[in-house]
C-alpha positions in Angstrom: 111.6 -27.3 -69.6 108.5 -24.9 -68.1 109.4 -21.7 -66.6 108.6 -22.8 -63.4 110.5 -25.9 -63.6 113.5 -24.2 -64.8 113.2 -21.8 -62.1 113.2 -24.2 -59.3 115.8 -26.0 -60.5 118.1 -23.2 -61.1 117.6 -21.9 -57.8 117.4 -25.4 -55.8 121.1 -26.1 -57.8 122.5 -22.8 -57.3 121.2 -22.9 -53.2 122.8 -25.8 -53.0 126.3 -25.0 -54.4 125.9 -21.9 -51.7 125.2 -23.8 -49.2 128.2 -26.0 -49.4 130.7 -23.5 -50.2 129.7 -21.0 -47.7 128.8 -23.6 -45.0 132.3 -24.8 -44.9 134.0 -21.1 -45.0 131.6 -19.6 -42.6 132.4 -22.9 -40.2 136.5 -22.2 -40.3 136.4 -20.0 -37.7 135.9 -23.1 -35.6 139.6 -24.2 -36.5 141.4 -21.0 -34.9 142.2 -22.6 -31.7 142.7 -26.2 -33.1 145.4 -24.7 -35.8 146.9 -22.5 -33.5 147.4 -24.9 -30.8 148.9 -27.3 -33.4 150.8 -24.9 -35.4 152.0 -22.9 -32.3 152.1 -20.1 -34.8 149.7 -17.8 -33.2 146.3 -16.6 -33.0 147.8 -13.2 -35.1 149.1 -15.2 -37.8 146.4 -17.6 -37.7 144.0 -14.6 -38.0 145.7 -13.1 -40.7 145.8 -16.2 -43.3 142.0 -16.5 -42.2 142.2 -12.3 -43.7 143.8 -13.2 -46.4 141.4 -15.8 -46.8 138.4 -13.1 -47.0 140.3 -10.9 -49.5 141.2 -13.8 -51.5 137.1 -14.8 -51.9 136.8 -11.4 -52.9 138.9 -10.8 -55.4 138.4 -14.2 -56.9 134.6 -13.1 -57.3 135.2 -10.5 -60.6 137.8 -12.2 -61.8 135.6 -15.8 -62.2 132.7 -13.3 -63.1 134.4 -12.6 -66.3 135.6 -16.2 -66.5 132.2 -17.4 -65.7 130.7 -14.5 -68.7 133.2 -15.9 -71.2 133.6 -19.8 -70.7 130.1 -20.7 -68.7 129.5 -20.9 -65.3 129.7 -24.9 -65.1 133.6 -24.6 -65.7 134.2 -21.9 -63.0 132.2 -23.5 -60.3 134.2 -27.0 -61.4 137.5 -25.5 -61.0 136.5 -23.6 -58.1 135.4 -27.2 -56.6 139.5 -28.8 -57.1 140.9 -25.6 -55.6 138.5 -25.7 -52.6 139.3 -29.6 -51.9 142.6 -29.1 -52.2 143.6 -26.2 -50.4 141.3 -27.8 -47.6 143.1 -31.2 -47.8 146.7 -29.9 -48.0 146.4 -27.0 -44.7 147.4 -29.5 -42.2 150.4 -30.2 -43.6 151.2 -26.5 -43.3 153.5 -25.5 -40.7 154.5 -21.8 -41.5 152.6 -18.8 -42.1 153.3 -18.4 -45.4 151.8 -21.9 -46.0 149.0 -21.6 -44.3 148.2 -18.3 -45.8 148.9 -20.1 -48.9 146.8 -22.8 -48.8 143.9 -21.8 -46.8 144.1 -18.0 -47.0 144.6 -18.2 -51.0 143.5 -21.4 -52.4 140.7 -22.6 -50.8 138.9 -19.2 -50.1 139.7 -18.5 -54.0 137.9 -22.1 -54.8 134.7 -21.1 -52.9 134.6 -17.8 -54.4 134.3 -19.6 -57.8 130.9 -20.8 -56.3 129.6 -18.3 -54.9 127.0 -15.6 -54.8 128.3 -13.2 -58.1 128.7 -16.5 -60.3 125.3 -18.2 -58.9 122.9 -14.9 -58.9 124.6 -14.2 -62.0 123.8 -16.9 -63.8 120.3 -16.9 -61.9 119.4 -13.3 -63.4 120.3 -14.5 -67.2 118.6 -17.1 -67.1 115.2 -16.0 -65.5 112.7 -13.3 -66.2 113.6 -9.9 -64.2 110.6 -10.3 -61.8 111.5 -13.8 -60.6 115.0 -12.4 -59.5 114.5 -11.0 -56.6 112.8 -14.0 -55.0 115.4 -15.9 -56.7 118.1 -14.3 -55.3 116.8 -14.4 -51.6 116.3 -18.6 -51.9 119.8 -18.4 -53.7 121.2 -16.4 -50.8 119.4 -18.6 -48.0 121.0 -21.8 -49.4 124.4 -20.2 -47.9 122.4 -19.8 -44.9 121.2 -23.4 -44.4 124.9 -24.6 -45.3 126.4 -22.3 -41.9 123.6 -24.1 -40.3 124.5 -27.6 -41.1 128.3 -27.0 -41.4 128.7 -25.5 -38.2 127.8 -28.0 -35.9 128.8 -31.1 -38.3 132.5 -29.4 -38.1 132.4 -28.5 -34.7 131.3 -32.7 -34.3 134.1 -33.8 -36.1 136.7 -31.7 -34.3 135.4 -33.3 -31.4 135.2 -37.1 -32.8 137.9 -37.4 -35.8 140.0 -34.4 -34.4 140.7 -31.6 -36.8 142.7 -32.6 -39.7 140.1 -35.4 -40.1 137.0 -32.6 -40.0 139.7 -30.5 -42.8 139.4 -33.7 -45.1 136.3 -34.3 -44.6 134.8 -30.6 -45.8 137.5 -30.8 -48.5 135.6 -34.2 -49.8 131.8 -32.0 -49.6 133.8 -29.4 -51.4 133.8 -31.7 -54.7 129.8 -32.0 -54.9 129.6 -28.8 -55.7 130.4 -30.2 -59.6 128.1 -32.1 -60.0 125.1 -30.0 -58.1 126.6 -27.5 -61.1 125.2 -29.1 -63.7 121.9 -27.7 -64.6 123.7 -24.7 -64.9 125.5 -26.1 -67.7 122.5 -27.3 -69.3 120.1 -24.1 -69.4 120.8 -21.2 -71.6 120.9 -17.6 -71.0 117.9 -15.8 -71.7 118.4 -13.9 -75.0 121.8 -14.9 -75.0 122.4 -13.8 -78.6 121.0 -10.1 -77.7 123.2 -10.3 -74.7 126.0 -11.2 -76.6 125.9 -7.9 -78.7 125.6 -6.0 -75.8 128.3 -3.2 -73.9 131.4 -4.8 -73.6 132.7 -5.2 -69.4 135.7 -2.3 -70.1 132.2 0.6 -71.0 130.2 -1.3 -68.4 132.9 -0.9 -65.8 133.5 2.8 -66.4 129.8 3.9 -66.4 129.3 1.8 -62.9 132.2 3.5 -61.5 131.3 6.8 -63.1 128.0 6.4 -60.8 127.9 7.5 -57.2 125.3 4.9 -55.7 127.7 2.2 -57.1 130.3 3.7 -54.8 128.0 3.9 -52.5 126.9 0.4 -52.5 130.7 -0.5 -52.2 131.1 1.7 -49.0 128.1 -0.2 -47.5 128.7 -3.4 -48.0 132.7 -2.9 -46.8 131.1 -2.2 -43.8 128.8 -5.4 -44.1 132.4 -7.9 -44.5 134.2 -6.0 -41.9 130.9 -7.5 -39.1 130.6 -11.0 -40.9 134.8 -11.1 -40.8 135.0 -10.3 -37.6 132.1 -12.4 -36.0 132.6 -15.8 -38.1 136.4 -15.8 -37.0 136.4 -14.6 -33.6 133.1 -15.2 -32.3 134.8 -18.5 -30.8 136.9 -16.5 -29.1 134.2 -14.6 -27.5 132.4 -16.9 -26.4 135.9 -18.7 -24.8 136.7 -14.9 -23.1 133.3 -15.1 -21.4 133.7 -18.7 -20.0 131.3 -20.6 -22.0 131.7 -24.4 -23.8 133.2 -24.1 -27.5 129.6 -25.6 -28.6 128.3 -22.5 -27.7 129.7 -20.9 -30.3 129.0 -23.8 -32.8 125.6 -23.1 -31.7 125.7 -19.2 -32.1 126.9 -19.8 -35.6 124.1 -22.4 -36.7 121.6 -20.1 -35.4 123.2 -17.8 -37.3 122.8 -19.7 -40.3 119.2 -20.7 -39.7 118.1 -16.9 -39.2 119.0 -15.6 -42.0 117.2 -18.3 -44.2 114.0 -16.4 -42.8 116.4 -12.8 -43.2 117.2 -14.1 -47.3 113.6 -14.8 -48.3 112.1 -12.1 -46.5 115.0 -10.0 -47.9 113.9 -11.6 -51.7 110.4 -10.8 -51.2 110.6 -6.9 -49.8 112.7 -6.5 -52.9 110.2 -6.9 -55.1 107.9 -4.3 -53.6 110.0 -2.0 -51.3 113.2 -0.1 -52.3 116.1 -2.4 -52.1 118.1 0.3 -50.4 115.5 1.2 -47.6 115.8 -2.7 -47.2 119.8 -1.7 -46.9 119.7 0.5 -44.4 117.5 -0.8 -41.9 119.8 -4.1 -42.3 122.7 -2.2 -41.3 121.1 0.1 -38.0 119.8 -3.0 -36.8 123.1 -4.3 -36.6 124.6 -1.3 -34.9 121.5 -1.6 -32.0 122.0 -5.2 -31.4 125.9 -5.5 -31.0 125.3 -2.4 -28.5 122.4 -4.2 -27.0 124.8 -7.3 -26.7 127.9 -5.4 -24.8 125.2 -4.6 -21.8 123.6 -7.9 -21.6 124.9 -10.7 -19.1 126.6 -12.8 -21.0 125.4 -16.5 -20.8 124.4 -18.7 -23.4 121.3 -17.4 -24.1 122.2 -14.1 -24.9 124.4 -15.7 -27.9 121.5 -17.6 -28.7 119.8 -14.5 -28.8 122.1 -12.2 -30.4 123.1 -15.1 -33.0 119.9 -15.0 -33.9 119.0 -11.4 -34.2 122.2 -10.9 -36.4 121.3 -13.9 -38.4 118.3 -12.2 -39.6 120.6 -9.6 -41.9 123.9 -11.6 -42.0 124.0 -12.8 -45.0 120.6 -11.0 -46.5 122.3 -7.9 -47.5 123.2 -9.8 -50.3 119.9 -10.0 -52.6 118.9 -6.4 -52.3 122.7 -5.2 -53.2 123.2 -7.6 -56.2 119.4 -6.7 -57.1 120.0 -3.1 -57.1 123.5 -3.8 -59.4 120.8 -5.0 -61.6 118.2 -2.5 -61.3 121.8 0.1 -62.1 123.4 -1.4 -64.7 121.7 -4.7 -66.3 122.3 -8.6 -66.0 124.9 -8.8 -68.5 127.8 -8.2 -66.6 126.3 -8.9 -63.1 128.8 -11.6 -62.1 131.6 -9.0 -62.8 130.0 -6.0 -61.1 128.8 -7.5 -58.4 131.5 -9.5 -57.8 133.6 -6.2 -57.6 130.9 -5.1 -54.7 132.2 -8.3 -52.9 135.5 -7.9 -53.2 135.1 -4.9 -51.6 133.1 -6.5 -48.9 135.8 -8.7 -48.5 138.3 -6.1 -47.9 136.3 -5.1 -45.1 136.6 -8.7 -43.9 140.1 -8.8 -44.0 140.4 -6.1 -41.9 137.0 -7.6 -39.6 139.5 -11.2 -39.3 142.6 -9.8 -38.8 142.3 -6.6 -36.6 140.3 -8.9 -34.9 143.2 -11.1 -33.6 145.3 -7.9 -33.0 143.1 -6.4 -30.8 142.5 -10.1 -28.2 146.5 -10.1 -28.9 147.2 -6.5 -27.8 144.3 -5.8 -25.3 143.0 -9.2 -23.9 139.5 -8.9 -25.3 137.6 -7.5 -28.3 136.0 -4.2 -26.9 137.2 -2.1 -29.4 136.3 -4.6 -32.5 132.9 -3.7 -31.1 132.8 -0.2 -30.5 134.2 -0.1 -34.5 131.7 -2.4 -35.6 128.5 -0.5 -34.1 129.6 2.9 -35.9 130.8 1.5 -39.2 127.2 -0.4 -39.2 125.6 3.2 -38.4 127.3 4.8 -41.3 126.6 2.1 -43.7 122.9 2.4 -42.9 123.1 6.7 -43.7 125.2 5.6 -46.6 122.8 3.6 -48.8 120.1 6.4 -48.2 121.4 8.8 -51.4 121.4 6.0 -53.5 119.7 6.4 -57.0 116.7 3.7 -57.2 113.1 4.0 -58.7 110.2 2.6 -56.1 109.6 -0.8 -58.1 106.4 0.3 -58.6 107.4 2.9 -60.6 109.6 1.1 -62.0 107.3 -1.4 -63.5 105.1 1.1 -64.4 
């Protein structure tokens, strides 16, 4: 196979694994009201099995990074596949909140982890040549992008037309083609694998990352970065419901959402390979903080969601290529599934708290005015944050 072959079909396969994986879990927020009516157990519990939900994806990303090091990422992403389509399938039978925690906070959010970004840019970066990574990981990243798009509105469709234990089944049956979408992953080989095999073991690796400063900074940023996504993907809905407005408004929000940050993910990919990944950081984040301030003293109608979905959308998911990049620039592609993966678990704490504080506050308080006011000054901080961290200009770098 040519280098450019193999590259496009890595990526294309790897995109497209994203895109079905993160298009149904960015799309559940869209079940909040339909579960809670039908479960009567509350929008707090509800919220918090979603929070569970991010923290399981998290954590599951490390631990299948070092599966996905040892037995191949094909396996992983397969497994991942059965958990996600079963969790899926099995939540409407759930009538407590320790079931539904279970099941969708812990099974299927674990099963999408197992395909997603730290096992797919993982295996991206050892299989291609350092400077097709970055654009790799930015068509990688906007695959997730294009599956929010689709996903949202095909879910919100089906809750309309099949109800929503049909629209459940039916993402738990997309959930299985992630195996076979898997498997030019299975058939390509790492590059230098042998070399790579030789290399630091993930104990050394793990104790130099942590030993380093802009790894912990990287962390504190991109809590900050699941805390927003959390928060918006679940409760968004919500919003939009406070202010008076059809639930396909939201539906919409989110798909524009989605279809932003395809442009965010490649442009994202592309500035990484000449600009400072964390310059590219930090404006990411302030831009967040001015346009969720920007939102709370606009009118709200329709079009300012559109509007605001779409300026988020442009960074929502696009922090991703320029943090896993810079893992790479810090510490190599050997372990990047499991080092990276740790990054998004801590992103994910951040969304547990984003999903489930979230449903306290519009419990407690009616509406979600301090979610925001938190938001806009954890994105500040996360944008100061990532300006000490250690990173040659690429052009120094290659030089």
């Amino acid at each position: 196979m040519t280098a450019k072959r193999l590259f496009w079909t890595l990526v294309l396969s790897s995109a497209a694994i994203l895109a079905v994986t993160m298009g149904i879990r960015q799309s559940l927020g869209l079940f909040v009201s339909p579960l809670n009516t039908a479960t009567g157990l509350g929008i707090v519990t509800v919220s918090f099995a979603l929070a569970v939900g991010q923290f399981a994806w998290g954590a599951a990303q490390p631990v299948f990074g070092v599966l996905a090091d040892r037995i191949g990422s094909f396996k992983v992403i397969a497994v991942g596949a059965f958990l996600l389509a079963i969790g899926l399938a099995l939540t409407p039978f759930m009538h407590s909140g320790f079931g539904l925690t279970v099941f969708l906070g812990v099974l299927a959010a674990g099963g999408a982890g197992a395909g997603s970004f730290s096992i797919l840019l993982g295996a991206a970066a050892q299989r291609l040549p350092a400077d097709r990574r970055a654009t790799a990981s930015g068509f990688i990243n906007a695959g997730g992008s294009f599956g929010q798009f689709i996903f949202a509105p095909l879910s919100q469709a089906l809750i309309s037309t099949i109800g929503w234990i049909g629209a459940l089944w039916a993402l738990a049956a997309s959930a299985l083609l992630t195996v076979p979408l898997a498997l030019p992953v299975r058939e390509s080989k790492p590059v230098h694998a042998a070399a790579q095999g030789r290399g630091m073991g993930i104990r050394e690796q793990a104790k130099i990352a942590f030993g380093d400063r802009s790894y912990w900074l990287l962390h504190a940023g991109f809590f900050t970065c699941g805390f927003h996504i959390a928060f918006l993907v679940t409760h968004l809905p919500g919003e939009v419901d406070l202010c008076g407005l059809p639930a396909s408004v939201s539906a919409a929000s989110l798909a524009i959402i989605g279809l932003a940050n395809i442009l965010g993910s490649i442009g994202a990919g592309w500035l990484g390979q000449t600009q400072r990944m964390k310059m590219i950081l930090a404006a990411m984040y302030g831009s967040r903080a001015v346009a969720v301030a920007l939102y709370l003293m606009a009118p709200k109608t329709p079009l300012t969601f559109y509007v605001f979905a779409f300026v988020l959308g442009l960074t929502w998911l696009a922090t991703v290529p320029p943090t896993a990049g810079l893992v790479s620039k810090l510490f190599g592609t050997r372990h990047l599934a499991t080092l990276f993966g740790l990054t998004l678990f801590t992103h994910q704490i951040g969304g547990f708290f984003g999903a489930w504080l979230g449903g306290i506050a519009i419990a407690s308080t009616g509406n979600y005015d301090w979610m925001w006011y938190a938001d806009i000054a954890l994105a500040g901080a996360a944008a100061v944050l990532n300006l000490p961290i250690r990173e040659a200009h690429p052009r120094v770098a290659a030089a």
